[in-house]
C-alpha atoms as a printed R data frame, in Angstrom:
    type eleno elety resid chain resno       x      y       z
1   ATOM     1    CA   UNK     A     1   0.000  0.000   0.000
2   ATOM     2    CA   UNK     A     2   1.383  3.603  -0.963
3   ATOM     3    CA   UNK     A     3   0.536  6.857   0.683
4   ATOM     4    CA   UNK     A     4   1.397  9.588  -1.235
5   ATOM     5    CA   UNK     A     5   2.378 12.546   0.784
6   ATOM     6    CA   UNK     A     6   2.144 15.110  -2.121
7   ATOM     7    CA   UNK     A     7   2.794 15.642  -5.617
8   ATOM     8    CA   UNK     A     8   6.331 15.451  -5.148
9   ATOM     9    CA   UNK     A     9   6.091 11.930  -4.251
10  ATOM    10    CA   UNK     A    10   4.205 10.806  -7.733
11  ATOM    11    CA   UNK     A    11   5.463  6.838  -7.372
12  ATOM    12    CA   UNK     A    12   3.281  4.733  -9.590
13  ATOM    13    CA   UNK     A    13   1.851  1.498  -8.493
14  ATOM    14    CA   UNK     A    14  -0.837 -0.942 -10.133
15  ATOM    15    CA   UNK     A    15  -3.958 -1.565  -9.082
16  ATOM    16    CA   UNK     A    16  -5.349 -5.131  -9.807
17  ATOM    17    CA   UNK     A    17  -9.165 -4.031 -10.101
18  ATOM    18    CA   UNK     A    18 -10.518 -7.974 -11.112
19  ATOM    19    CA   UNK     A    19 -11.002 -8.099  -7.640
20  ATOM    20    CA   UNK     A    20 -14.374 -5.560  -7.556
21  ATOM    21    CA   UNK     A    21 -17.700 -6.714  -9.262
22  ATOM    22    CA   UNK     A    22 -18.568 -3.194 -11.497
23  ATOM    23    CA   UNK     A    23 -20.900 -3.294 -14.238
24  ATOM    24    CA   UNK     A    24 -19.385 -2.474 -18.086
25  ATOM    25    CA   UNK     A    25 -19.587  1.436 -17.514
26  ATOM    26    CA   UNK     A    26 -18.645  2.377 -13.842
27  ATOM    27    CA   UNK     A    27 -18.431  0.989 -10.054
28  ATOM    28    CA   UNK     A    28 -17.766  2.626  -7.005
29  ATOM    29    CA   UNK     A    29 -16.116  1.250  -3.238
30  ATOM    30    CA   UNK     A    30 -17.061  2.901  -0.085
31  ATOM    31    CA   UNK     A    31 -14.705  5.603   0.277
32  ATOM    32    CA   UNK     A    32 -14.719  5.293   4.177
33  ATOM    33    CA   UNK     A    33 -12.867  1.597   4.108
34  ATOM    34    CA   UNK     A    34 -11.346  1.191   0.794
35  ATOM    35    CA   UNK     A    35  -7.715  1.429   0.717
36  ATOM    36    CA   UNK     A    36  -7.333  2.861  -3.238
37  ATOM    37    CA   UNK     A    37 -10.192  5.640  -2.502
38  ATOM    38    CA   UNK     A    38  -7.973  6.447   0.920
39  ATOM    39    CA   UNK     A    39  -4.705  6.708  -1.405
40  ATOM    40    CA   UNK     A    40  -6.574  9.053  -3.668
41  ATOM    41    CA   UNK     A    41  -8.172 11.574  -1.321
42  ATOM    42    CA   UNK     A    42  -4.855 11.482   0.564
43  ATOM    43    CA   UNK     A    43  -3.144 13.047  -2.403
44  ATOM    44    CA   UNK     A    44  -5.794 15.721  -2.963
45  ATOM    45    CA   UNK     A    45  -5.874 16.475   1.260
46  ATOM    46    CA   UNK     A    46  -2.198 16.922   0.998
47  ATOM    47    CA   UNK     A    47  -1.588 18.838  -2.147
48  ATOM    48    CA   UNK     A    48  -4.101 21.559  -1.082
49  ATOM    49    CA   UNK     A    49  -2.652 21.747   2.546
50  ATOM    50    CA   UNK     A    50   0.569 22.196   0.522
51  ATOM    51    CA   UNK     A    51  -1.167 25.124  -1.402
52  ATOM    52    CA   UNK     A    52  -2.588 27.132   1.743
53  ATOM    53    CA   UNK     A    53  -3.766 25.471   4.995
54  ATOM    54    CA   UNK     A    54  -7.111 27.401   4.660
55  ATOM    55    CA   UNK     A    55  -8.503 25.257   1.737
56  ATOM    56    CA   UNK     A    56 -10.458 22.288   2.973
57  ATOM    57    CA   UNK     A    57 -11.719 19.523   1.012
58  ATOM    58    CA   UNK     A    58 -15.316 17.644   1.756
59  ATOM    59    CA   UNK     A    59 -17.538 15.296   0.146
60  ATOM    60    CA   UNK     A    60 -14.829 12.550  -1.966
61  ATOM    61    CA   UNK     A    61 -15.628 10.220  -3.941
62  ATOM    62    CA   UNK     A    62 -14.468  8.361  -6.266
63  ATOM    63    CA   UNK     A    63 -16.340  6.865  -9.853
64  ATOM    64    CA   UNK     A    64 -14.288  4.153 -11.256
65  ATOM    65    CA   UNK     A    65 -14.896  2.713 -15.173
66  ATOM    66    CA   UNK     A    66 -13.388  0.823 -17.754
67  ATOM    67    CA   UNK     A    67 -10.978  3.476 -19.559
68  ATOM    68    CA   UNK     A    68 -11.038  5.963 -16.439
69  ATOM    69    CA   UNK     A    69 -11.702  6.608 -12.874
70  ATOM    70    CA   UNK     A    70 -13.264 10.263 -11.866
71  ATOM    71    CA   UNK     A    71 -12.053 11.868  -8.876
72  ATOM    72    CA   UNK     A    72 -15.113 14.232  -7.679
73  ATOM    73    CA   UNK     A    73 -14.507 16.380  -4.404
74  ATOM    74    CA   UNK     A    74 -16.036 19.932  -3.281
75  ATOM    75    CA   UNK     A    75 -12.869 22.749  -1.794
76  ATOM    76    CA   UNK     A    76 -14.155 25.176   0.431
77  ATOM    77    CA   UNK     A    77 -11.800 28.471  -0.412
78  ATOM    78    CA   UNK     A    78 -12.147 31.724   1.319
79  ATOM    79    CA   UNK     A    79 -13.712 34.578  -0.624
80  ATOM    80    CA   UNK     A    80 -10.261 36.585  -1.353
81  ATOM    81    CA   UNK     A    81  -8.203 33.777  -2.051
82  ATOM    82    CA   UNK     A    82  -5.408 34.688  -3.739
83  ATOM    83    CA   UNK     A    83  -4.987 31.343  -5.760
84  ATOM    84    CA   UNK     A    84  -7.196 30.774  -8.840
85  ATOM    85    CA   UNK     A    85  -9.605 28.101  -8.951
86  ATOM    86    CA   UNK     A    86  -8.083 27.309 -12.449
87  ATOM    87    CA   UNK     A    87  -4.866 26.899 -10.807
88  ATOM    88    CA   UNK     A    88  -5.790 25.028  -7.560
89  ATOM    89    CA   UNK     A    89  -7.645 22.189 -10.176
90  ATOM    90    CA   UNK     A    90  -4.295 22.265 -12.768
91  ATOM    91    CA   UNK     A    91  -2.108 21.780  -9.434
92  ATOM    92    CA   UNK     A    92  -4.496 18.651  -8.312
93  ATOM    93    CA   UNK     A    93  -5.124 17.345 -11.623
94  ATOM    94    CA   UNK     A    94  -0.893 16.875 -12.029
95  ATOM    95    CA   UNK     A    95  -0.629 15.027  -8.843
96  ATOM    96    CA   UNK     A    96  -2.946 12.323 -10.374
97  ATOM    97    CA   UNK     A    97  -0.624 11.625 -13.746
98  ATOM    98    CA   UNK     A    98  -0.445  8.365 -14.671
99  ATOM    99    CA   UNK     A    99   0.941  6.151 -17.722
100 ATOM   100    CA   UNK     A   100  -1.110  3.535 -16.231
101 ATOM   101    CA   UNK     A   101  -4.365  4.657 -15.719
102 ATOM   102    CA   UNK     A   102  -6.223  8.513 -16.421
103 ATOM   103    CA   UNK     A   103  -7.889 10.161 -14.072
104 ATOM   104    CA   UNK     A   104 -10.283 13.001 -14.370
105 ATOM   105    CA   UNK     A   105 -10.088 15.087 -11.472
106 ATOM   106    CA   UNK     A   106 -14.008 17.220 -11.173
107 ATOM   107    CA   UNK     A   107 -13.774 19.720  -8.249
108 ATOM   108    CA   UNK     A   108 -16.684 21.821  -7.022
109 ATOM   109    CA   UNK     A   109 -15.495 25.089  -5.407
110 ATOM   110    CA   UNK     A   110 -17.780 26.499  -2.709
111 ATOM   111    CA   UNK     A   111 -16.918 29.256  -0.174
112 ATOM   112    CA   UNK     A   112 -17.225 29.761   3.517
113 ATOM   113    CA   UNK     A   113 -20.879 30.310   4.973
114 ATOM   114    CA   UNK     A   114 -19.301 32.733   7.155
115 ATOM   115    CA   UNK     A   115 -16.666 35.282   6.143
């Protein structure tokens, strides 16, 4: 098993997925036990405490399918942040590279209720 504990990090390893029953378009694990969906939000968690300790990630999950798996997770981000949105995903989306398998990393950007 391989934590990553940021981008910097990027070690590949395979993933034998006969294991999981999916149907011929997608299937999903439950993110709370599975050790690959763990893996995955770790890498997001830590790249955006990496980027600024006041972006906080919620709601992970994880949509695996035959030619590739889609990484969905909301960022809170205060109202003045001085990072762009564009750049926070571009950041994400290079931790997730892969030769072996390609991700599609879908993040939904909400702000603080209270500023």
């Amino acid at each position: 098993i391989l934590f990553l504990t940021g981008c910097e990090d990027k070690k590949e390893e395979k993933i034998d997925y006969s294991e999981y029953a999916f149907s011929d378009v997608t299937w999903t694990r439950d993110a709370e036990n599975d050790i690959e969906t763990l893996r995955l939000k770790s890498i997001a968690d830590n790249k955006l405490k990496e980027i600024s300790t006041e972006l906080t990630l919620h709601d992970f999950r994880v949509v695996y399918g035959n030619t590739h798996t889609n990484i969905l997770f909301d960022v809170v981000i205060p109202f003045e942040f001085k990072v762009s949105q564009d750049d926070i995903v571009k950041q994400i989306e290079n931790c997730y590279f892969s030769n072996e398998h390609k991700y599609n990393v879908i993040i939904n950007f909400d702000h603080p209720y209270v500023n």
